[in-house]
Steps between C-alpha positions, in 0.01 A plus 500: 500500500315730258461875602101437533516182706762767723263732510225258606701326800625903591166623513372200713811498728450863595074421556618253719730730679265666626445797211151273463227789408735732343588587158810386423743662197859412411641696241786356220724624288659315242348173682657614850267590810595862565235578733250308716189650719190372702245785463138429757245644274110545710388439145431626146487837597890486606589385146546816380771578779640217368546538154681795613738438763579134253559695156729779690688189649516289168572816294804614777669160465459460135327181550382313157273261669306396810334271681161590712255310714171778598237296715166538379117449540289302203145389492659149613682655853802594538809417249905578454560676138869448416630681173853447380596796242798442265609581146186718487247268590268389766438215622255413795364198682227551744556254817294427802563716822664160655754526225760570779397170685653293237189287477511261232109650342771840549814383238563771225716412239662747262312328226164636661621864420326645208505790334311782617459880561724581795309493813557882636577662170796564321749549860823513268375821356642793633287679812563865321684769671443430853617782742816489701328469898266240327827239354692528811130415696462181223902422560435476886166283434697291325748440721252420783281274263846290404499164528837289416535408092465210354848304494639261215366701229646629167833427615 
């Protein structure tokens, strides 16, 4: 199974979970899941929350890639954006909220990724110096935003 058909069936596993409405990031480094979290966002205005707490995170375990899925609002209703990040690029498919149902009108394939400008900005660059209080706050967020990683990959 290729890394992006993983990250596909990952993403919609943990939707179907129950992590449905959330923004959902899983960290890798050298093509292993190092970290996984289900963030509840109320909406754009929590992105830039975001951006932080995910860049400290991807920054503190030296991650090299990433996969994210950030629920949005288009002209057309509501949709999934999933964006898998590796080797320096972006790629991003933009899926109907039901993606987590499985429906057959819902089936992403890797294929369907295409190259884009990452969805929240550039979250493997470094936050800047954060202060002390504020990383151990972001390291207990994380650990209460945790949801299990992916299994079977980059072994």
């Amino acid at each position: 199974m290729s890394l992006d058909t993983h990250a596909i069936d990952y993403l919609r596993a943990r939707l179907q979970a129950g992590d449905a409405g959330k923004t959902l990031l899983v960290g890798l480094q050298a093509n292993r899941p190092c970290l996984a979290i289900a963030a509840g966002l109320g909406g754009e205005e929590d992105h830039p929350h975001f951006i932080t707490l995910a860049s400290y995170l991807l920054q503190r375990e030296q991650a090299d890639a990433y996969w994210l899925a950030v629920p949005a609002v288009t002209a057309t209703g509501e949709i999934l954006a999933l964006e898998i990040r590796s080797a320096g690029v972006s790629r991003v498919a933009h899926c109907p909220a039901q993606f987590a149902a499985a429906a057959a009108d819902c089936v992403l394939e890797a294929a369907e990724l295409s190259p884009a400008a990452p969805l929240l900005g550039e979250l493997l660059s470094a936050p800047g110096n954060l202060p002390g209080r504020m990383r151990r706050d972001l390291d207990q967020l994380a650990l209460a935003l945790a949801i299990p990683l992916p299994a079977g990959v980059g072994g």
